[in-house]
N, CA, C and O atoms as CSV, one atom per row, in Angstrom:
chain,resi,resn,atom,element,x,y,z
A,1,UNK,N,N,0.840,-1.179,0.000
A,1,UNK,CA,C,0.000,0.000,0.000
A,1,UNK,C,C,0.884,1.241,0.000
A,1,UNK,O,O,2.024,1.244,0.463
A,2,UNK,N,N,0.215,2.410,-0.611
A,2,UNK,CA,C,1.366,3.578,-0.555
A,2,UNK,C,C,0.545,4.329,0.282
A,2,UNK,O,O,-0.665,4.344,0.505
A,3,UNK,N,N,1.891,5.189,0.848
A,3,UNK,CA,C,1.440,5.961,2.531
A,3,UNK,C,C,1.792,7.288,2.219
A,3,UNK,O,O,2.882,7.538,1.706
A,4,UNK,N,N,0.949,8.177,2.488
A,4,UNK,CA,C,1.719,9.664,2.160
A,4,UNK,C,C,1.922,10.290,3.351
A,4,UNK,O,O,1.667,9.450,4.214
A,5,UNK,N,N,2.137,10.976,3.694
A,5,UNK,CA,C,2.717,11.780,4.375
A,5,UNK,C,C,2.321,13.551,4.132
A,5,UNK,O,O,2.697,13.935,3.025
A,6,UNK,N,N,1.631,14.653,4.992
A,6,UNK,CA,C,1.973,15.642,4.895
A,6,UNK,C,C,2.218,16.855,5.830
A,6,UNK,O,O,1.931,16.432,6.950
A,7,UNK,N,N,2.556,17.990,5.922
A,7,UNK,CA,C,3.103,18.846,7.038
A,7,UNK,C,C,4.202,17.934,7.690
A,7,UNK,O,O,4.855,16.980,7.268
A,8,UNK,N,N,4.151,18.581,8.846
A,8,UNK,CA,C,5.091,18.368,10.064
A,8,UNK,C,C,5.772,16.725,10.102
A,8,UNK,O,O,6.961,16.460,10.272
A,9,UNK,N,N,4.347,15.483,9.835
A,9,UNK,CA,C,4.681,14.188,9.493
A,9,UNK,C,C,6.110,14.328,8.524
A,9,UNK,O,O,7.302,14.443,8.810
A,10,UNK,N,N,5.518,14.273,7.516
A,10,UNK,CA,C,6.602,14.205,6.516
A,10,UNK,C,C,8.120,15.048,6.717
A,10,UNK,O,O,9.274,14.691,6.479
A,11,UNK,N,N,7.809,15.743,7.016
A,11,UNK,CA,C,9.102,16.542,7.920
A,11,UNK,C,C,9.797,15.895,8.609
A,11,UNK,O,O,11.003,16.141,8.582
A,12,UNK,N,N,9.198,14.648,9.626
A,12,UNK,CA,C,9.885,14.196,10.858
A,12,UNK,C,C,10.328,13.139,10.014
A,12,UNK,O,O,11.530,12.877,10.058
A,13,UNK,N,N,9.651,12.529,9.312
A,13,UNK,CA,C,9.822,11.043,8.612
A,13,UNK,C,C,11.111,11.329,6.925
A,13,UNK,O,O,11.884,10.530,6.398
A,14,UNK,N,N,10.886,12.359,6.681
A,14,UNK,CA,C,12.000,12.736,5.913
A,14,UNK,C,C,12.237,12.437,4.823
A,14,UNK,O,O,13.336,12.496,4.272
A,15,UNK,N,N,10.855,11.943,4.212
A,15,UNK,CA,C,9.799,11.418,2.669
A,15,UNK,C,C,8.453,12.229,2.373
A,15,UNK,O,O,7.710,12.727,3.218
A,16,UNK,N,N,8.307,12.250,1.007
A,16,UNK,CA,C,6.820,12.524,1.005
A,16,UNK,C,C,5.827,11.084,0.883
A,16,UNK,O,O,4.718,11.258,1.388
A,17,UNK,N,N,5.986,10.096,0.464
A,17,UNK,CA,C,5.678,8.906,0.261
A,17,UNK,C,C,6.126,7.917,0.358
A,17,UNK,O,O,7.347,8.028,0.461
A,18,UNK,N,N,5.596,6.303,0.405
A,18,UNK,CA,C,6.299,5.430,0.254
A,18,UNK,C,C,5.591,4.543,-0.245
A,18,UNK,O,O,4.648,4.995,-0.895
A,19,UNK,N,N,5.689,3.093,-0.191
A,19,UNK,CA,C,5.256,2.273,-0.656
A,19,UNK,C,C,5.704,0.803,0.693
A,19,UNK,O,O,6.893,0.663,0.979
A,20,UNK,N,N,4.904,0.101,1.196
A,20,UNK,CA,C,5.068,-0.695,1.974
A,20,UNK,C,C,3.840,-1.824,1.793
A,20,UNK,O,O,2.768,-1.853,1.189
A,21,UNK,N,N,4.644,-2.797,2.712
A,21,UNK,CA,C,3.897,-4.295,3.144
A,21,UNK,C,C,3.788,-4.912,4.557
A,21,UNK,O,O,4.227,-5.886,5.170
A,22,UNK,N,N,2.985,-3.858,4.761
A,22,UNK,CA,C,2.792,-4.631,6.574
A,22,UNK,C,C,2.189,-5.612,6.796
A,22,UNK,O,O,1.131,-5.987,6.291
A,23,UNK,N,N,3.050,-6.272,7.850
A,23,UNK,CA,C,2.678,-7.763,8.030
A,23,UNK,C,C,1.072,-8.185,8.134
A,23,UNK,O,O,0.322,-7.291,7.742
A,24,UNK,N,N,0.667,-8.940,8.423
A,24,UNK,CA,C,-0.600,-9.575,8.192
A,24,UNK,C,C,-1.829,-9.379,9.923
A,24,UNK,O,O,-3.029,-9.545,10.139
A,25,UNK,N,N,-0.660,-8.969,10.735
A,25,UNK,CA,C,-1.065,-8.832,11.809
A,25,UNK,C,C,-1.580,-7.625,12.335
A,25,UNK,O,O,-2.265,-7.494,13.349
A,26,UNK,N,N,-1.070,-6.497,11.317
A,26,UNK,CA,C,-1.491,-5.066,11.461
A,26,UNK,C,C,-2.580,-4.914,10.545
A,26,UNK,O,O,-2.574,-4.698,9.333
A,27,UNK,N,N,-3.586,-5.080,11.418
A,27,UNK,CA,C,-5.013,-4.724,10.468
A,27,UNK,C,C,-5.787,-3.328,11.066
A,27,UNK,O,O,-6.906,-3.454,10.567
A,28,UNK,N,N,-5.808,-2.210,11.767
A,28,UNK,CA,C,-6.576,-1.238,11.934
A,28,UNK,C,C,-5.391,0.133,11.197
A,28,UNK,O,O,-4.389,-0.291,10.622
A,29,UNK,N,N,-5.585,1.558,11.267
A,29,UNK,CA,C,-4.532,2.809,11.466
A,29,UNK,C,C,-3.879,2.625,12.856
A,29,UNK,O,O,-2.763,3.138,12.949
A,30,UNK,N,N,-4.229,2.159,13.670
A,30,UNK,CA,C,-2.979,2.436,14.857
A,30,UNK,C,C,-3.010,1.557,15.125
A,30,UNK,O,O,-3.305,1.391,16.308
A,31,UNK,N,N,-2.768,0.434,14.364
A,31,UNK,CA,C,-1.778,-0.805,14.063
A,31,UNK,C,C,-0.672,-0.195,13.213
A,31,UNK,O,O,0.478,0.040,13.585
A,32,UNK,N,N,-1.221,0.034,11.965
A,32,UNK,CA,C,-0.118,0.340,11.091
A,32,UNK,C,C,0.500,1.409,11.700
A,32,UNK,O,O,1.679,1.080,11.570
A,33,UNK,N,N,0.506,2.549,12.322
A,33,UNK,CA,C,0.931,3.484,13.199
A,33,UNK,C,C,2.390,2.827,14.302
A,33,UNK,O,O,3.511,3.224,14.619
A,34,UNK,N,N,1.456,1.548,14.597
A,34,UNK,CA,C,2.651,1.204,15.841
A,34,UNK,C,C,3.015,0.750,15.211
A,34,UNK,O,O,4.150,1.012,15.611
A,35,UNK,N,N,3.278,-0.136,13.969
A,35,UNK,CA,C,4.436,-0.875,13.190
A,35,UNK,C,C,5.483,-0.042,12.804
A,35,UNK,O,O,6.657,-0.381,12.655
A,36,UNK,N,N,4.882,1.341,12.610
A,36,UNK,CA,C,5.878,1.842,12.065
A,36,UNK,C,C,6.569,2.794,12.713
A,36,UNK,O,O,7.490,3.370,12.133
A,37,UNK,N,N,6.287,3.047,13.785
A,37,UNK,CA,C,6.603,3.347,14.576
A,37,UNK,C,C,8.453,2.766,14.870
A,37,UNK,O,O,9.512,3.352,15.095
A,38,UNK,N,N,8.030,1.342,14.707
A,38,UNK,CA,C,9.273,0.366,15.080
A,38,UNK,C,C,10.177,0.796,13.845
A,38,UNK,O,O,11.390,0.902,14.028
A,39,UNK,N,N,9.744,0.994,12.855
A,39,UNK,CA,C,10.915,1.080,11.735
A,39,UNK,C,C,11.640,1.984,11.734
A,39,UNK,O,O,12.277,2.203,10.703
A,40,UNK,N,N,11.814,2.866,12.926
A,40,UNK,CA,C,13.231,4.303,13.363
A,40,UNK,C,C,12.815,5.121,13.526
A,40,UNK,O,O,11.668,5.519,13.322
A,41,UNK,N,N,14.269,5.871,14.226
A,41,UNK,CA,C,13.258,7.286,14.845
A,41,UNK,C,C,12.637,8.270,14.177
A,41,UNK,O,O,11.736,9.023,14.544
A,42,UNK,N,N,13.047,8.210,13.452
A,42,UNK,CA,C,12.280,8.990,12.493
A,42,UNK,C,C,10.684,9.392,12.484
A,42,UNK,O,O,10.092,10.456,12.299
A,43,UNK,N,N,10.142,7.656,12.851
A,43,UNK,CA,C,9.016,7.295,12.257
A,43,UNK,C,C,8.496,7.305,13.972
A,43,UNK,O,O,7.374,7.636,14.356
A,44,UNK,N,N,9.331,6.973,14.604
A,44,UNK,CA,C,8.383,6.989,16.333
A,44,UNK,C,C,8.708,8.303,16.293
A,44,UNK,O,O,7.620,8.748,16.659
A,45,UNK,N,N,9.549,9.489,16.084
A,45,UNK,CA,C,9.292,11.134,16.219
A,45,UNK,C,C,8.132,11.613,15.688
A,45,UNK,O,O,7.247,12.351,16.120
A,46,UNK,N,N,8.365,10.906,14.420
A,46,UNK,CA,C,6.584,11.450,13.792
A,46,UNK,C,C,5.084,11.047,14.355
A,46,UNK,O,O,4.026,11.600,14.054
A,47,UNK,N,N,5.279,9.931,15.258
A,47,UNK,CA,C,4.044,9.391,15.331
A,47,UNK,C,C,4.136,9.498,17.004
A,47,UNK,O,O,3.165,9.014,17.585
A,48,UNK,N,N,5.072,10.012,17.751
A,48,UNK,CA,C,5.459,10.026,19.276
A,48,UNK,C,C,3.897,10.334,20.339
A,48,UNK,O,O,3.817,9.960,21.509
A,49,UNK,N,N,2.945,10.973,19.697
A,49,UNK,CA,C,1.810,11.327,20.078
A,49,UNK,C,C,0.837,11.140,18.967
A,49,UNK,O,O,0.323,12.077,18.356
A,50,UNK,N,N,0.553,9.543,18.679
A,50,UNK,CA,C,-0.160,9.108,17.806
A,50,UNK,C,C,-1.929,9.662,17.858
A,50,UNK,O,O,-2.739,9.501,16.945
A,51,UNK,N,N,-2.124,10.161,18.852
A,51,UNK,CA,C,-3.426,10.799,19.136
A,51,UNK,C,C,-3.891,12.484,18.257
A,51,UNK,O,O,-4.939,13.112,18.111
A,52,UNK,N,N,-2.547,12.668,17.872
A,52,UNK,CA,C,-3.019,14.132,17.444
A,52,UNK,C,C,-3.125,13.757,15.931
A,52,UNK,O,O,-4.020,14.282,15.268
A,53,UNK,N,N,-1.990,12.605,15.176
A,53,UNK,CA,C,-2.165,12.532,13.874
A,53,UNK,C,C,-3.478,11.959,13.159
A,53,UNK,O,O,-4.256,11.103,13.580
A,54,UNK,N,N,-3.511,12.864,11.642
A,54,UNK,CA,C,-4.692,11.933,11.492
A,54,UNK,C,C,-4.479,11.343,10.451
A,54,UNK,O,O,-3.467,11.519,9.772
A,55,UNK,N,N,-5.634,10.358,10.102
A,55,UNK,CA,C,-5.296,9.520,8.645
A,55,UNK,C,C,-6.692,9.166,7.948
A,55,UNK,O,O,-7.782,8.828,8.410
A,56,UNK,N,N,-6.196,9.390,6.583
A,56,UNK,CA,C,-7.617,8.953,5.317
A,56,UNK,C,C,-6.850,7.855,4.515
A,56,UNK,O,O,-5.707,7.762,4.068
A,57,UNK,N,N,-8.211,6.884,4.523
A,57,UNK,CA,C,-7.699,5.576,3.770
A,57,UNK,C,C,-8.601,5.957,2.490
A,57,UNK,O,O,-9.784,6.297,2.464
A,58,UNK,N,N,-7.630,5.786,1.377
A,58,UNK,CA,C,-8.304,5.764,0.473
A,58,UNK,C,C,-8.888,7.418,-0.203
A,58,UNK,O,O,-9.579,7.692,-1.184
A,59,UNK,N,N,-8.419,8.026,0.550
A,59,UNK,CA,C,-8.980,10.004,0.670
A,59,UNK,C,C,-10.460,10.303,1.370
A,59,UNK,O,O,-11.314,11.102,0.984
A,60,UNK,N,N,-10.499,9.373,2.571
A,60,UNK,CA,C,-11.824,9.508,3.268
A,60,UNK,C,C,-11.204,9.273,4.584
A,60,UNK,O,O,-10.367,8.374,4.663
A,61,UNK,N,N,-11.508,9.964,5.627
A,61,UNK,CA,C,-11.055,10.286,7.005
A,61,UNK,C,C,-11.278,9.222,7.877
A,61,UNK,O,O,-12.389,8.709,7.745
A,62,UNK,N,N,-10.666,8.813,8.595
A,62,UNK,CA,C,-10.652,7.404,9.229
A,62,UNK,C,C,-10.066,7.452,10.051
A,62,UNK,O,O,-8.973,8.018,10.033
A,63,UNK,N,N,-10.802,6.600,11.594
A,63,UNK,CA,C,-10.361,6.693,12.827
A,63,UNK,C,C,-9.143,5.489,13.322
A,63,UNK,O,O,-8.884,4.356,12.915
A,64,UNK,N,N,-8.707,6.151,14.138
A,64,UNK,CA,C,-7.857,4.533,14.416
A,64,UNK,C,C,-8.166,3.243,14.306
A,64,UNK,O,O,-7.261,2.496,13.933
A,65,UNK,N,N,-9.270,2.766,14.548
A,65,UNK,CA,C,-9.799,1.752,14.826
A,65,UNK,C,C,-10.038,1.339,13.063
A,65,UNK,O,O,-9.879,0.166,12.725
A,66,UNK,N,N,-10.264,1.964,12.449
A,66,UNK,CA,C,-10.568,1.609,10.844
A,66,UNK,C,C,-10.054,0.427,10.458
A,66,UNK,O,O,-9.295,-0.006,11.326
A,67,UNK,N,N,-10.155,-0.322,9.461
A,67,UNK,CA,C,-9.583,-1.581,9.024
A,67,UNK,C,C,-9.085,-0.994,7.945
A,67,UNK,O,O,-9.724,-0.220,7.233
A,68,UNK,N,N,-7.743,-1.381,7.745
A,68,UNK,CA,C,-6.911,-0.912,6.244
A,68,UNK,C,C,-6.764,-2.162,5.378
A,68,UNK,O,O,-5.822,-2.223,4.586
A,69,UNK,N,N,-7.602,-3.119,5.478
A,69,UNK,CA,C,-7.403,-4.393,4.712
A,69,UNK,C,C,-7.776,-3.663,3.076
A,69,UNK,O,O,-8.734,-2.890,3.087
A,70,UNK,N,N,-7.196,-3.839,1.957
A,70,UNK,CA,C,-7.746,-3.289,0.642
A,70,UNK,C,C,-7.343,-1.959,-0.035
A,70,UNK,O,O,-7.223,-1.479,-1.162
A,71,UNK,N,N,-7.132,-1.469,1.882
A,71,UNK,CA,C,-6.781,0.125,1.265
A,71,UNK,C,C,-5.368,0.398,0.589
A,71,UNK,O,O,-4.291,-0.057,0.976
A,72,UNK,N,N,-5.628,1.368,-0.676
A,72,UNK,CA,C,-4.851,1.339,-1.901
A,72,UNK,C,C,-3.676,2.264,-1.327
A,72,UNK,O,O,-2.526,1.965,-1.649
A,73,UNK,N,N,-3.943,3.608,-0.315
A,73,UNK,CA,C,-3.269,4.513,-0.325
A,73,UNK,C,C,-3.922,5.498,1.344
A,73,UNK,O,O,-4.961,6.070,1.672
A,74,UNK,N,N,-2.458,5.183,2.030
A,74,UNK,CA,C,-3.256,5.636,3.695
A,74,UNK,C,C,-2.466,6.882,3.458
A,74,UNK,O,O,-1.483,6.804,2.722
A,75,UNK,N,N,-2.886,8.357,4.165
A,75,UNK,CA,C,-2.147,9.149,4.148
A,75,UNK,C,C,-2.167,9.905,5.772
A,75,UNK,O,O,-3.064,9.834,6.612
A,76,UNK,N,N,-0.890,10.610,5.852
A,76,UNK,CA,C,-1.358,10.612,7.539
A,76,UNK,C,C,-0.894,12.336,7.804
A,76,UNK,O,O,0.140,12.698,7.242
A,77,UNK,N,N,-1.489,13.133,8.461
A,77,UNK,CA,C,-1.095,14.279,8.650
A,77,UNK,C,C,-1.873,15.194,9.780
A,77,UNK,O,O,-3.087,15.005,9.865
A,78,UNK,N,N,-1.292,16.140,10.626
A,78,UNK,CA,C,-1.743,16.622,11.336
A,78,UNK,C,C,-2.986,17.508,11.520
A,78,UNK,O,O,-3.688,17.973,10.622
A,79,UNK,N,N,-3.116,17.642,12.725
A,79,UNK,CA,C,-4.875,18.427,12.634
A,79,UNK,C,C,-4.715,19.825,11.799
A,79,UNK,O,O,-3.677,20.463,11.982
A,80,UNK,N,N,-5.495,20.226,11.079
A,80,UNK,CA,C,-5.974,21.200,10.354
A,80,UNK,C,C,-7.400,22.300,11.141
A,80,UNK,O,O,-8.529,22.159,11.610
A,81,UNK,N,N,-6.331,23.442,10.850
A,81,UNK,CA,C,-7.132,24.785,11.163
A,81,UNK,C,C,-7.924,25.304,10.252
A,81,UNK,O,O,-7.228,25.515,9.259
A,82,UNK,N,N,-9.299,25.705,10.015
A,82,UNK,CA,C,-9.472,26.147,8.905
A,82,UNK,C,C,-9.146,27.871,8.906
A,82,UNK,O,O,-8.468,27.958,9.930
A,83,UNK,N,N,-9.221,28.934,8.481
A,83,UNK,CA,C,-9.187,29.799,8.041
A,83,UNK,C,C,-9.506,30.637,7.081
A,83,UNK,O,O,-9.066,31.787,7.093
């Protein structure tokens, strides 16, 4: 699945995108969150307060708990102000 990244995320993580295969055991967003978490600091700096980031599977807004089984493209980025 490809993962995007934007603002501050992508900043900490030090990509705009990627492309990955998480294991079979990470099935919700904060599953895939804590997996990747493990893959460096980078990725636990970006996600260190997994409660504020957010994520759309697919370009539709989705809570942690969501199932990412199918989903083509998760993207993850911080809360938004409108203005």
């Amino acid at each position: 699945m490809k993962l995007v990244y934007f603002a501050w995320v992508r900043e900490r993580i030090g990509r705009p995108e990627e492309t990955v295969t998480p294991p079979a055991e990470v099935a919700t967003v904060a599953d895939l969150i804590g997996w990747l978490k493990g893959r460096g600091e980078e990725y636990a700096y970006a996600f260190e307060n997994a409660g504020v980031v957010r994520a759309a599977i697919d370009r539709v807004h989705a809570k942690p708990d969501a199932p990412i089984a199918g989903a083509a493209e998760i993207a993850f980025f911080p809360p938004m102000t409108g203005g």
